[in-house]
C-alpha positions in Angstrom: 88.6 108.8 94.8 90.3 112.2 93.1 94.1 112.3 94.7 94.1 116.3 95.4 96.6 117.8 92.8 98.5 121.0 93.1 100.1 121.5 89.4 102.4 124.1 88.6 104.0 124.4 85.0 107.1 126.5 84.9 107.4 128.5 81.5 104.4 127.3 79.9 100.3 126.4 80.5 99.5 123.1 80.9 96.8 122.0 78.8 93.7 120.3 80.7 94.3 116.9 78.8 97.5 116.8 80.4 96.3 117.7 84.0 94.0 115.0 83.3 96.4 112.3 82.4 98.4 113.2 85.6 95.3 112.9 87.6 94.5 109.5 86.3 97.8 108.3 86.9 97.9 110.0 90.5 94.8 108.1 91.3 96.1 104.7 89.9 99.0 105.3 92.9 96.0 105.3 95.5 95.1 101.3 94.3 98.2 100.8 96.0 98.4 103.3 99.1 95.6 104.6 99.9 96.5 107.5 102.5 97.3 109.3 100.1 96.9 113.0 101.1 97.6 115.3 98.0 100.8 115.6 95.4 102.6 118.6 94.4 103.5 118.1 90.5 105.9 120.3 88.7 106.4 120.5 84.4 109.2 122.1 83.6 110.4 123.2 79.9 114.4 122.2 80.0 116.9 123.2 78.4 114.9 123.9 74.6 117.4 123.0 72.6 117.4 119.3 73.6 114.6 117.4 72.5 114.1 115.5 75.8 113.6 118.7 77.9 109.9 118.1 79.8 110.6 117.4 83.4 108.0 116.3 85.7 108.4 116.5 89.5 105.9 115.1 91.9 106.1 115.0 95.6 103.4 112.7 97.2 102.6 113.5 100.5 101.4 110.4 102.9 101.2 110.4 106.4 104.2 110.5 108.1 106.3 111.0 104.7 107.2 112.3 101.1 107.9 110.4 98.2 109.5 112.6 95.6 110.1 111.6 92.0 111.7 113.8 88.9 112.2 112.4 84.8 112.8 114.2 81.9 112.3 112.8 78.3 110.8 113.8 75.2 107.1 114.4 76.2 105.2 115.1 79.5 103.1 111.8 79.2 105.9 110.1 79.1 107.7 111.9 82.1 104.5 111.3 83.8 104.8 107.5 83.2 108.1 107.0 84.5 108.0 109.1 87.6 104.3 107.2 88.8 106.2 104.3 87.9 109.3 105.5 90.7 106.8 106.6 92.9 104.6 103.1 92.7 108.1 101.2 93.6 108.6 103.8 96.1 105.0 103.1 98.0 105.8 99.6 97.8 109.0 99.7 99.9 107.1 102.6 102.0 104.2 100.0 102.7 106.5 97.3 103.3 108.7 98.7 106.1 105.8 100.2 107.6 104.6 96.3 107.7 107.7 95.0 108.8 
């Protein structure tokens, strides 16, 4: 099941390869939680001078709560990587003290 995105890209368009790859990793969260309700995603161009300048910000909205998560490196992908990886560790604690 399609998490429901909401991307925004500050500065620049977002090509639909890159919505895509977010989308995939979005859904790849739900294997974990699945009450998953949407995610707001922000890419952001940084400071343009540096080479690691391409923020991603995603806030995850489950029930009850928002997981928020922000990198910056030298591509989106890679941003996008690191921040579903925060956000997995974060649903994992989430699920855990909802358990205990």
């Amino acid at each position: 099941m399609d998490v429901k995105l909401n991307v925004r890209s500050v500065h620049f368009d977002a090509d639909q390869k890159l919505i895509d790859f977010i989308q995939e990793k979005i859904n790849k969260l739900s294997q974990y939680f699945d009450k998953i309700i949407d995610a707001d995603v922000y890419l952001k161009l940084e400071n343009v001078s540096n080479l690691e300048n391409k923020t991603v910000e995603i806030r995850v909205n489950i029930p009850g709560n928002d997981l928020f998560a922000k990198k910056t490196s030298k591509s989106f992908e890679e941003s996008t990587d690191e921040v579903t990886e925060a956000l997995r560790r974060q649903i994992k604690r989430h699920k855990e003290k909802v358990r205990g």
